[in-house]
N, C-alpha and C positions, 0 to 999 in steps of 0.2 A: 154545580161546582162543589157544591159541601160531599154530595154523594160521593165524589172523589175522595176526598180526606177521610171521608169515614170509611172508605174501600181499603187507603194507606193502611189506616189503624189496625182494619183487619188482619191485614197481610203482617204486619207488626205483628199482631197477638198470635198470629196462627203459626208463624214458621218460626220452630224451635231454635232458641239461638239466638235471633236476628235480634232482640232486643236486652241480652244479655249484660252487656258489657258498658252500654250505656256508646256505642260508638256512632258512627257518620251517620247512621239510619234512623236512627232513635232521635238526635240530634236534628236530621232533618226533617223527621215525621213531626216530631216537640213545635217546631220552628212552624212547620204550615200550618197546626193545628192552630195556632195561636194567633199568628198573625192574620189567618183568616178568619178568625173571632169564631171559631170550632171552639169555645171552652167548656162544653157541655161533654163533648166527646172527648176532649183533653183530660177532664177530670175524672170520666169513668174509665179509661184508660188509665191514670194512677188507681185508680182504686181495683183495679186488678195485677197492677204492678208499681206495688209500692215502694218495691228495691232497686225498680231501674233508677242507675244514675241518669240522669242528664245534667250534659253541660254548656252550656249555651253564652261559654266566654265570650266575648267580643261582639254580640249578635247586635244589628240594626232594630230596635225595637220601638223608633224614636215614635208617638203619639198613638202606638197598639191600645187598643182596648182589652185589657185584662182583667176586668171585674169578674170579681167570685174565683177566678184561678186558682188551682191546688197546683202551689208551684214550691213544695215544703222541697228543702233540700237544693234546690236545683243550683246548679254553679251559673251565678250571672257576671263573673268576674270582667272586670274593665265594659260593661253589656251599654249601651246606650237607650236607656229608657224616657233621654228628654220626651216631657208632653203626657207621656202615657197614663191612663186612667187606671189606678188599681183599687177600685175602693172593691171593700173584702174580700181579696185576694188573701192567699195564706201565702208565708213567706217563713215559716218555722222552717229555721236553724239553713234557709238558703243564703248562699255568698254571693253577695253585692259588694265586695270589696274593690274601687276602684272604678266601681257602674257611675253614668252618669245620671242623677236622678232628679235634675232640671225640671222645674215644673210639673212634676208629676203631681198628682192630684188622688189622695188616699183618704178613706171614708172607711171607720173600720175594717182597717188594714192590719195584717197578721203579722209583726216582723219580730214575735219574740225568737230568742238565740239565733237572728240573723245577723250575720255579723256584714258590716256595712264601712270599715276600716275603712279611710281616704276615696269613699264615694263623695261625688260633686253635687250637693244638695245646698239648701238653705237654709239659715237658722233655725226657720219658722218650720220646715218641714222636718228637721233631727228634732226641733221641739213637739213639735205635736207626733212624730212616732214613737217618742218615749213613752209622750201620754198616751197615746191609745195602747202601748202597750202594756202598762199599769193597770190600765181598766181591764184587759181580757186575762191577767196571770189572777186566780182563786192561790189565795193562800189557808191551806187548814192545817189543827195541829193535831 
C-alpha cells in the first residue's frame, strides 16, 4: 500500500505543472500521504517543494497521526483535527483558523506565526501552545 503513495509522489514530482498551483492533486496526493501515515514521504516531498501551496480547508483529519509533519504553511482552515497526534509537527505560519483541535495532543509542537483565530481547542491546550512556543523562538541581539 505505501508503495502506492510513494508511486503518487512520484507522478507529482515528475510531471511538470501538476504540483504548481497547489490545486485538486496536490491536495489530494497532501491528503493520502498523511492520512496514510506516509510522513517520511510527505516531508521529503516538501523539502523538494517548499513553494507548493497546499490547502487542506475543511479536511477530515479527526485522530490522524501527524507526528514530525512539515506541515509549515499549509491551509487548514475550518480542517477537523479532533484526536489527532501532533507531537513535533511544524506548523510555522500554517492557518488553523476555524480547525477543530479537540483533543489533540502536542509534544513539541511547532505553531510559531500560525495563526489559529476561532479554532475550537481548550484552555489548557492555547495554554501550553504558547508555551511550547516561547521555548522554541531564540531571541539574539
Amino acid at each position: 500500500m505505501k508503495q502506492s503513495f510513494v508511486l503518487m509522489l512520484a507522478i507529482l514530482l515528475a510531471v511538470p505543472g501538476l504540483a504548481d498551483k497547489g490545486g485538486d492533486s496536490v491536495r489530494a496526493g497532501a491528503l493520502k500521504l498523511l492520512v496514510s501515515g506516509a510522513i517520511h514521504e510527505f516531508n521529503k516531498w516538501r523539502e523538494q517543494e517548499p513553494d507548493v501551496a497546499i490547502n487542506l480547508t475543511r479536511v477530515n483529519l479527526r485522530g490522524v497521526n501527524l507526528e514530525q509533519a512539515n506541515l509549515a504553511g499549509v491551509d487548514f482552515s475550518e480542517a477537523d483535527l479532533t484526536g489527532a497526534k501532533l507531537w513535533r509537527a511544524y506548523f510555522y505560519r500554517a492557518n488553523l483558523r476555524g480547525a477543530n483541535l479537540t483533543g489533540v495532543s502536542i509534544d513539541e509542537t511547532d505553531f510559531r506565526g500560525a495563526s489559529y483565530i476561532y479554532a475550537t481547542m481548550s484552555k489548557e491546550l492555547l495554554s501550553e501552545m504558547e508555551t511550547q512556543n516561547r521555548r522554541t523562538v531564540t531571541i539574539t541581539k
